[in-house]
SEPA-827912 format. One record per residue (C-alpha): residue number from 0; residue in three letters; x negated, z, y. Coordinates in steps of 0.25 Angstrom, whole numbers, plus 5000, padded with zeros to 4 digits. Example, Ala and Ser with C-alpha at 12.3 -4.5 7.8 and 13.67 -1.06 7.14 Angstrom:
// residues 2
<site pos="0" code="ALA" px="4951" pz="5031" py="4982"/>
<site pos="1" code="SER" px="4945" pz="5029" py="4996"/>
// end
This chain:
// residues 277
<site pos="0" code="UNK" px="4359" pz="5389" py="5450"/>
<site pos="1" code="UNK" px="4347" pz="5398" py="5449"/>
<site pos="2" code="UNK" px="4346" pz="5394" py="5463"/>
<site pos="3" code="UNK" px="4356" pz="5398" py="5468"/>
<site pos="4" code="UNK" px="4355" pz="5412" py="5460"/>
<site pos="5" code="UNK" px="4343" pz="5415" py="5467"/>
<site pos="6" code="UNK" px="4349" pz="5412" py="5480"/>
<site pos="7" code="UNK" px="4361" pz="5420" py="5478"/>
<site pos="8" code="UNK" px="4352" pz="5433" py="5474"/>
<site pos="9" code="UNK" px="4344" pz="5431" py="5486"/>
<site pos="10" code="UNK" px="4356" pz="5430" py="5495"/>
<site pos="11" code="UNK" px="4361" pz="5444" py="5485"/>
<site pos="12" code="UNK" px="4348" pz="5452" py="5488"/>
<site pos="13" code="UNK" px="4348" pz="5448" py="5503"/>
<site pos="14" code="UNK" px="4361" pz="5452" py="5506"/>
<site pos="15" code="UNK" px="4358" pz="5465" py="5498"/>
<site pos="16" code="UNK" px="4347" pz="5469" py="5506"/>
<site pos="17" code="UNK" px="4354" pz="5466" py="5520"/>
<site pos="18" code="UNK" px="4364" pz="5475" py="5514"/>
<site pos="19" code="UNK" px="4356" pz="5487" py="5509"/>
<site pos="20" code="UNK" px="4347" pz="5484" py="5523"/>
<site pos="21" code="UNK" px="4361" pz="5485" py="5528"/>
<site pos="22" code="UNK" px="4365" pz="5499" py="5523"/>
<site pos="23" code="UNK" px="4351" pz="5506" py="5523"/>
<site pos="24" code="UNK" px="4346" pz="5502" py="5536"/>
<site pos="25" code="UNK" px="4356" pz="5515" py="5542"/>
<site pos="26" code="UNK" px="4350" pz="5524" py="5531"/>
<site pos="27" code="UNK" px="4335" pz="5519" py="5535"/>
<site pos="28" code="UNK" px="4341" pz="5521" py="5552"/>
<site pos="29" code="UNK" px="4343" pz="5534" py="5547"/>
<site pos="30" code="UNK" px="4333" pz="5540" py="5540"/>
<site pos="31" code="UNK" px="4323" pz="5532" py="5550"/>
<site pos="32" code="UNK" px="4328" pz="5541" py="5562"/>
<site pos="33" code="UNK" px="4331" pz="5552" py="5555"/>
<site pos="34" code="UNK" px="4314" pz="5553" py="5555"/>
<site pos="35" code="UNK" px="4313" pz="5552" py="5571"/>
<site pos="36" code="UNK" px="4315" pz="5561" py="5584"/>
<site pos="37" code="UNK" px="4323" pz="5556" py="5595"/>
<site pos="38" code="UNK" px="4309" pz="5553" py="5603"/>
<site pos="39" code="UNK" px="4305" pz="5544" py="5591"/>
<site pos="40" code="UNK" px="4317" pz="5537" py="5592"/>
<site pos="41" code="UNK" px="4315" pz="5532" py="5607"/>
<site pos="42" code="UNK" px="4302" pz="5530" py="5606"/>
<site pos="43" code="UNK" px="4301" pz="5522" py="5594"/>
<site pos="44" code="UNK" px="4315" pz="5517" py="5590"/>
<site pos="45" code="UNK" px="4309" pz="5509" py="5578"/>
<site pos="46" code="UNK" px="4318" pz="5512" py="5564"/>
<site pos="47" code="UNK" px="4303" pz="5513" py="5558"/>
<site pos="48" code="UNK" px="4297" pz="5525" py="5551"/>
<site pos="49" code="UNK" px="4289" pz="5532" py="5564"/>
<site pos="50" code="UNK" px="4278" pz="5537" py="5564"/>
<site pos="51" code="UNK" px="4284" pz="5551" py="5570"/>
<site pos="52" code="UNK" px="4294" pz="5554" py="5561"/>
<site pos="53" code="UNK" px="4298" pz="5568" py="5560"/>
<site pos="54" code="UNK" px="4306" pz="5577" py="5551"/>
<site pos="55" code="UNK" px="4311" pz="5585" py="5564"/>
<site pos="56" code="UNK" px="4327" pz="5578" py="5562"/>
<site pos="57" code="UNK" px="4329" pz="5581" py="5547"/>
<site pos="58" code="UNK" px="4323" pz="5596" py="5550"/>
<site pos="59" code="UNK" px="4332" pz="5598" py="5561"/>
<site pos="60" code="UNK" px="4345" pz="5592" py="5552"/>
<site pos="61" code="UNK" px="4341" pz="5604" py="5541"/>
<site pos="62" code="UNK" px="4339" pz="5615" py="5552"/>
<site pos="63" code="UNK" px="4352" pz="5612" py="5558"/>
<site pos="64" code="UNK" px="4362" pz="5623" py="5552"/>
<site pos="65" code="UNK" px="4373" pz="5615" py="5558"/>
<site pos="66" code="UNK" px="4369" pz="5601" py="5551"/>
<site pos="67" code="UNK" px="4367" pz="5609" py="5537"/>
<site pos="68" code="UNK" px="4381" pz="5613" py="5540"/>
<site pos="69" code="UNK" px="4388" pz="5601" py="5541"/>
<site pos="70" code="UNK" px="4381" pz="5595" py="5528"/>
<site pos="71" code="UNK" px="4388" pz="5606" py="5520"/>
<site pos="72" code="UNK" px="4401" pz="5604" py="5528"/>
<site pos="73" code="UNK" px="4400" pz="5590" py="5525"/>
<site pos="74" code="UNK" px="4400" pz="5593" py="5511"/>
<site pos="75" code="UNK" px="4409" pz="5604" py="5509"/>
<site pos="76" code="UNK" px="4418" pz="5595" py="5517"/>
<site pos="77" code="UNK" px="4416" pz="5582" py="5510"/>
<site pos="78" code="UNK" px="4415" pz="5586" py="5495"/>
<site pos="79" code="UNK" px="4429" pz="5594" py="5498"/>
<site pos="80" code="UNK" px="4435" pz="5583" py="5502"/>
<site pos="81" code="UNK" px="4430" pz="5574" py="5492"/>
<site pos="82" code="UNK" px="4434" pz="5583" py="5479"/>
<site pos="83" code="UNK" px="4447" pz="5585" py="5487"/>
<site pos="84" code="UNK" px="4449" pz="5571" py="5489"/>
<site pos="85" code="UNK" px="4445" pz="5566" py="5475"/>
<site pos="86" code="UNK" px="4455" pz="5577" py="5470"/>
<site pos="87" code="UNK" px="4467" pz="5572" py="5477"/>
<site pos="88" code="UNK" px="4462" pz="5556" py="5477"/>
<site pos="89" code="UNK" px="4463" pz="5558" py="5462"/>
<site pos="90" code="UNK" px="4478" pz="5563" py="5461"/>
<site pos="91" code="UNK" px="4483" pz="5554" py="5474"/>
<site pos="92" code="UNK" px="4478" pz="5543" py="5463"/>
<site pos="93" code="UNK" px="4482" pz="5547" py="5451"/>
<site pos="94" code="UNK" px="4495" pz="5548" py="5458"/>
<site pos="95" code="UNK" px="4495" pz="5534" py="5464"/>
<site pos="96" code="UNK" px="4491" pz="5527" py="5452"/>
<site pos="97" code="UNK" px="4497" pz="5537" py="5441"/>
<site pos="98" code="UNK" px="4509" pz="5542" py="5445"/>
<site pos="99" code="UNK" px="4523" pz="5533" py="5449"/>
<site pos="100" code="UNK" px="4530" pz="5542" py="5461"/>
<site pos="101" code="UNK" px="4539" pz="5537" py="5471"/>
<site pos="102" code="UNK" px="4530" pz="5533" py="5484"/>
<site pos="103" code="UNK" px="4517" pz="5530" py="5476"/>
<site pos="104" code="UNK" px="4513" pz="5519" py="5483"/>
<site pos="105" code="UNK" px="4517" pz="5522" py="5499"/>
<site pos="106" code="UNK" px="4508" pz="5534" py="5494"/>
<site pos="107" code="UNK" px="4495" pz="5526" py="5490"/>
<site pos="108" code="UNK" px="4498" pz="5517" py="5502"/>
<site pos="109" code="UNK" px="4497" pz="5529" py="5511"/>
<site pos="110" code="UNK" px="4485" pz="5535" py="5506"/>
<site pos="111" code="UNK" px="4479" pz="5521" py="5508"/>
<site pos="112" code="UNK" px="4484" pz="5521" py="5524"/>
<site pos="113" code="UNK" px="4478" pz="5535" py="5523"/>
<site pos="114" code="UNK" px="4464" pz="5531" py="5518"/>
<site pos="115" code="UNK" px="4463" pz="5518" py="5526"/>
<site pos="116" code="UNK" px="4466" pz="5527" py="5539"/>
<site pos="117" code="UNK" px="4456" pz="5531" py="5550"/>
<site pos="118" code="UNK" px="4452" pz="5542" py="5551"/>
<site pos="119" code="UNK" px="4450" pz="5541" py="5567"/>
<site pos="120" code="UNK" px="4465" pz="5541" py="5568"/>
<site pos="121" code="UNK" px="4467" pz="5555" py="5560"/>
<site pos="122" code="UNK" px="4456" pz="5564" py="5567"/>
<site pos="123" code="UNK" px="4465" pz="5570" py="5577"/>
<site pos="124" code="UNK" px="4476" pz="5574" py="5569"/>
<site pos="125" code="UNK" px="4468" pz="5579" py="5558"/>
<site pos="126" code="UNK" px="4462" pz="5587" py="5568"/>
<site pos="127" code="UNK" px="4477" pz="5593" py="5576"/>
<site pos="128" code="UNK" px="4478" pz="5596" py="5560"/>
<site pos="129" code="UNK" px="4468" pz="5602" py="5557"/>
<site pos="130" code="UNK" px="4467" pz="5610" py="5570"/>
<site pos="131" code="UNK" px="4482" pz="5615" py="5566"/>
<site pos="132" code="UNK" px="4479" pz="5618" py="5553"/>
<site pos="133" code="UNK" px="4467" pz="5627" py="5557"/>
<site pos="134" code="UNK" px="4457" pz="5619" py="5550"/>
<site pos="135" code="UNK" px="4450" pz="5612" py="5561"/>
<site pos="136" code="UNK" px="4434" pz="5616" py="5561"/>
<site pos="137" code="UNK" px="4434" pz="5618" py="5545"/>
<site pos="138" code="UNK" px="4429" pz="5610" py="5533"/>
<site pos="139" code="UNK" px="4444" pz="5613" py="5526"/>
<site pos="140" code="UNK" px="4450" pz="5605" py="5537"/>
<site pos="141" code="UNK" px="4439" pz="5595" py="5536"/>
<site pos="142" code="UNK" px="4442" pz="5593" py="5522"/>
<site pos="143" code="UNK" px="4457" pz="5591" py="5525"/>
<site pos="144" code="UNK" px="4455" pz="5580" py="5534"/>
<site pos="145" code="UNK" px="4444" pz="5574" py="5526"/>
<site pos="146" code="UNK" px="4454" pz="5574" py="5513"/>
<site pos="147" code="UNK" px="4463" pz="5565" py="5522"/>
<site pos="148" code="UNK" px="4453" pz="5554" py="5520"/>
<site pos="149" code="UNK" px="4446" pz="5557" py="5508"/>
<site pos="150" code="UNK" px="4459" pz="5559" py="5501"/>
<site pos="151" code="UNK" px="4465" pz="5544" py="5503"/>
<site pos="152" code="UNK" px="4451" pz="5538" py="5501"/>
<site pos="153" code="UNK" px="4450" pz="5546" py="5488"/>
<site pos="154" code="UNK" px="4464" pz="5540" py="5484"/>
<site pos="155" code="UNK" px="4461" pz="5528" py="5487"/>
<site pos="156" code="UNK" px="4449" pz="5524" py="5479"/>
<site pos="157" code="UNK" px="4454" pz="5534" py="5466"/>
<site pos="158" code="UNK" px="4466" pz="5525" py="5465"/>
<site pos="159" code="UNK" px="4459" pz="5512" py="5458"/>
<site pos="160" code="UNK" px="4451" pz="5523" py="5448"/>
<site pos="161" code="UNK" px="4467" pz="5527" py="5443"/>
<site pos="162" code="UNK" px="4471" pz="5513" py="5445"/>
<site pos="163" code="UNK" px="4462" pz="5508" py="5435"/>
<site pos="164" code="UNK" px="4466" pz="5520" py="5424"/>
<site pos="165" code="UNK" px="4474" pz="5515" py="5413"/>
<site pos="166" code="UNK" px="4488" pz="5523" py="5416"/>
<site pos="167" code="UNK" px="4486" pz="5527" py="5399"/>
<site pos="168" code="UNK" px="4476" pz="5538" py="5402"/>
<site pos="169" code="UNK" px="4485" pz="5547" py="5409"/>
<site pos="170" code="UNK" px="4496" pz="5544" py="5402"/>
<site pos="171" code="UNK" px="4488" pz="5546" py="5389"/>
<site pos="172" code="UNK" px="4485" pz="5560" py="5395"/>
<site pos="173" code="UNK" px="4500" pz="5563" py="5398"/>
<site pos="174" code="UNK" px="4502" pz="5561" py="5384"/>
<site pos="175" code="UNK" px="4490" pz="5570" py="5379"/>
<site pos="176" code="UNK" px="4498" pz="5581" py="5387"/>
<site pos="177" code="UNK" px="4490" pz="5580" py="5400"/>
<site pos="178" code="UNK" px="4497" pz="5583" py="5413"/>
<site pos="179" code="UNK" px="4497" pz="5573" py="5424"/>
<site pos="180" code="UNK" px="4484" pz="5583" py="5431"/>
<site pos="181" code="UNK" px="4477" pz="5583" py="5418"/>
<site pos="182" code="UNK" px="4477" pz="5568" py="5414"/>
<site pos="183" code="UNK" px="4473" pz="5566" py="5429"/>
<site pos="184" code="UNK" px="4461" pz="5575" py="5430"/>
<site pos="185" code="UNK" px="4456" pz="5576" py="5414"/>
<site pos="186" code="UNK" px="4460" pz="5559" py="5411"/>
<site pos="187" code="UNK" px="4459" pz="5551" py="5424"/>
<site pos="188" code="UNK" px="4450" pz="5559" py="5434"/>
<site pos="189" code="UNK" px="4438" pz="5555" py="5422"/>
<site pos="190" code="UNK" px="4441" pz="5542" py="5423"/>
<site pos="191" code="UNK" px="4440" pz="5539" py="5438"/>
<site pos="192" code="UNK" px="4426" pz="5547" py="5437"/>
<site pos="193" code="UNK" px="4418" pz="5539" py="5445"/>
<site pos="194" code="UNK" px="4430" pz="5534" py="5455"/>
<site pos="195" code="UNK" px="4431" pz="5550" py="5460"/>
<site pos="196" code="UNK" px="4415" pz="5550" py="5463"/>
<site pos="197" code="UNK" px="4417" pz="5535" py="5469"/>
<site pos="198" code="UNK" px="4428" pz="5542" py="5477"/>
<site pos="199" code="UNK" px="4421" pz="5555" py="5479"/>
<site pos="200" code="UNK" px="4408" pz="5550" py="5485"/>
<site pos="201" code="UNK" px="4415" pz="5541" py="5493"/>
<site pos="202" code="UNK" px="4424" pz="5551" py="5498"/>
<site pos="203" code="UNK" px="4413" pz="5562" py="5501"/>
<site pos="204" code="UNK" px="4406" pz="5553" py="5510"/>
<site pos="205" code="UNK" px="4416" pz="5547" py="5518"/>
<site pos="206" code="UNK" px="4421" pz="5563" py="5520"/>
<site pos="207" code="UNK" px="4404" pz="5565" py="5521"/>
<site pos="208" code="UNK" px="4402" pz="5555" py="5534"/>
<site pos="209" code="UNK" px="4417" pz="5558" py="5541"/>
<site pos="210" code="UNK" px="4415" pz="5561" py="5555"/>
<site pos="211" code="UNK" px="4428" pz="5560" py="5564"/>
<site pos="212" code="UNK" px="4436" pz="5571" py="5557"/>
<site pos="213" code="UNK" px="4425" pz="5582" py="5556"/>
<site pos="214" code="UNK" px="4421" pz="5580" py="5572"/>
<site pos="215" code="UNK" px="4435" pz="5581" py="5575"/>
<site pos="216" code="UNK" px="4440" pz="5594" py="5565"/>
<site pos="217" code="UNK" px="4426" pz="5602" py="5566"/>
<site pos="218" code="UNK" px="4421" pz="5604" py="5578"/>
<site pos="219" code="UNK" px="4413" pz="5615" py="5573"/>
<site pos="220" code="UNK" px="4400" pz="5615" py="5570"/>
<site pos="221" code="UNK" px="4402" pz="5624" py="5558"/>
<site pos="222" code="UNK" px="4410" pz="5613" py="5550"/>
<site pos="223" code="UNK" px="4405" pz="5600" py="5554"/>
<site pos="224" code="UNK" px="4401" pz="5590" py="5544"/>
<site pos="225" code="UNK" px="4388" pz="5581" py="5544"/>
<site pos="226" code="UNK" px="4393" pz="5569" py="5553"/>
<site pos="227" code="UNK" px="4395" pz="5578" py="5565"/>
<site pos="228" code="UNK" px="4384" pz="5587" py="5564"/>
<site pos="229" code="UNK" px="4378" pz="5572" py="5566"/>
<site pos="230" code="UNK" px="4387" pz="5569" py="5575"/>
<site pos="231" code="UNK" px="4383" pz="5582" py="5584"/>
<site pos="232" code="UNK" px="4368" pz="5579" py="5586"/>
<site pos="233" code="UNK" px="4372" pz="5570" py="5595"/>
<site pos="234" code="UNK" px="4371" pz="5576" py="5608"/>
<site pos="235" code="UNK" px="4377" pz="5571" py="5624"/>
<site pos="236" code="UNK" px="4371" pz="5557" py="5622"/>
<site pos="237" code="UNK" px="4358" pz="5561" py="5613"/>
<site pos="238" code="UNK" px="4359" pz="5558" py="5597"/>
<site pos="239" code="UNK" px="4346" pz="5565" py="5591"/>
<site pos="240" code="UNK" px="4346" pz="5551" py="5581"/>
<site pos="241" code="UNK" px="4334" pz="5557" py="5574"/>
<site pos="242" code="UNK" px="4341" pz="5569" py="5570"/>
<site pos="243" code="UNK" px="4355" pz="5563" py="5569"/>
<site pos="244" code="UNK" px="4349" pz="5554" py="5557"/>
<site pos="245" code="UNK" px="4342" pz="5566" py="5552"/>
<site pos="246" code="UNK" px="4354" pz="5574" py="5550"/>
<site pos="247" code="UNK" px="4361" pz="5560" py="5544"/>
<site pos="248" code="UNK" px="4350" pz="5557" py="5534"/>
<site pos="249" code="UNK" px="4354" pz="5571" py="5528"/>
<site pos="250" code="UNK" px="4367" pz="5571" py="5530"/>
<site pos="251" code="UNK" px="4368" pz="5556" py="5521"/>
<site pos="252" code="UNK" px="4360" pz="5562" py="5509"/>
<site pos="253" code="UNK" px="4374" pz="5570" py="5502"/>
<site pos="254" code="UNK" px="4379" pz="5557" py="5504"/>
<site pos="255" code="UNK" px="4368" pz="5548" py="5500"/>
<site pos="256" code="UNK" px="4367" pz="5557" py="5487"/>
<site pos="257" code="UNK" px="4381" pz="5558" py="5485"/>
<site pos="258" code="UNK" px="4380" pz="5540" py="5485"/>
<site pos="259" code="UNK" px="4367" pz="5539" py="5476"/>
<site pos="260" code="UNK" px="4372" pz="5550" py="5464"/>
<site pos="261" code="UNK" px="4385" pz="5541" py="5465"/>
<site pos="262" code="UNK" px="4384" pz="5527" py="5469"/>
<site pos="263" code="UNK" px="4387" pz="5522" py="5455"/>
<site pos="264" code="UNK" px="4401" pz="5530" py="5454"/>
<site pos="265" code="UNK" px="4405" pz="5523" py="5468"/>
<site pos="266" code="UNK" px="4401" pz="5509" py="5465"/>
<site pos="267" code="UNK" px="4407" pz="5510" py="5451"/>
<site pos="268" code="UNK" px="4418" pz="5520" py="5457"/>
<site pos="269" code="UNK" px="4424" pz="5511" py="5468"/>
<site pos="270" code="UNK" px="4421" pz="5498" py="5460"/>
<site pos="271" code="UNK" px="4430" pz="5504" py="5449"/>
<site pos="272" code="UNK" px="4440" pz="5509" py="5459"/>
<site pos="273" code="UNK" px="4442" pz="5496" py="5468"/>
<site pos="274" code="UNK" px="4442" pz="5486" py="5454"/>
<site pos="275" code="UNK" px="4451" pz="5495" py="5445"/>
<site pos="276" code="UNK" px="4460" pz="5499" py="5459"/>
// end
């Protein structure tokens, strides 16, 4: 028996580490060129610390005005997507699990179909929309289309918080004299804490890395967002790798730091949401 303990472990902490070699072995990839000029990178094409590593491609990514830029745009962009799309994730909930109307359930079907669908196939009419509506080349019209998907997938994964709440709290607060706002935002909303920040950092970040939809609506230099200010330092058939991975090891650390301050509301956040949903 203690044999086969100790095997098993051994099997556990192999494939652990394959894993984690796995996952980090991008982040090392990264950092590793981020160090090296595109001369360095021919000459000797090692992944190994060299000797002549050089800050040049990390003091280039701060001096660009357009780069710093599109980190703010990225931000503004993403955190205004993410509070709208927790703000109406929690009411499209509350109303699916909550509330009996007519069509309840052709409405959680479609929202479903609406976050299982790919983005590649809404990029053009999002942009004859948007291009109507005035709002092409702007972060309002950015935050629109995002809300599209951040929305649904907001809805999605705040429907097994509500599920799992005992339909006695809100009708206690009913009773109390709460209206139907008020027993959602002052008795619900607090119990589904750590599902909205699950829900929140998982949506920031996918809005955070979206390409498609930005290259497409803002062509301008003036609003594009980190992944094509990348994206744009490519040039004809030349990509400066040094500098790109430069400007990606800064442009992962909102993201990295967003991950490490909450990692324990996302494990417990979606574990608690896939059980009780």
């Amino acid at each position: 028996m203690a044999r086969t303990n100790v095997k098993f472990s051994i099997f556990k902490y192999t494939m652990l580490l394959l894993v984690a070699i796995f996952v980090l072995y991008p982040v090392y990839y990264m950092i590793t060129l981020s160090f090296r000029n595109q001369g360095s990178l021919w000459s000797n094409p090692t992944l190994l610390p060299a000797s002549d590593s050089t800050l040049e491609n990390f003091k280039a990514a701060f001096a660009s005005v357009e780069f710093r830029k599109s980190i703010y745009n990225s931000l503004v962009v993403c955190s205004s997507a993410t509070i709208l799309a927790i703000v109406f994730g929690v009411m499209a909930a509350y109303a699916l699990t909550v509330l009996n109307f007519k069509g309840r359930d052709t409405m959680g079907r479609v929202i479903i179909i609406a976050f299982l669908t790919p983005g590649a196939l809404l990029f053009i009419p999002f942009a004859v929309i948007m291009a109507n509506l005035s709002l092409s080349n702007s972060l309002r019209g950015l935050v629109l289309v995002y809300l599209s998907f951040t929305v649904p997938l907001s809805t999605y994964l705040l429907l097994g918080f509500f599920k799992s709440l005992p339909p006695e709290l809100e009708q206690a607060a009913r009773i109390d004299g709460a209206n139907r706002l008020q027993a959602l935002w002052y008795v619900l909303v607090p119990l589904v804490a750590p599902g909205l920040i699950s829900v929140a950092i998982i949506t920031f970040t996918g809005a955070y890395n979206e390409l498609l939809y930005s290259l497409v609506i803002n062509v301008s230099p003036e609003v594009r967002t980190v992944p094509v200010a990348i994206l744009n330092l490519s040039v004809a058939d030349e990509v400066p790798w040094g500098r790109t991975m430069a400007y990606s090891s800064i442009a992962a650390i909102p993201i990295m730091a967003i991950y490490f301050l909450g990692q324990r509301f996302v494990v417990e956040g979606l574990q608690t949401g896939s059980v009780k949903g």
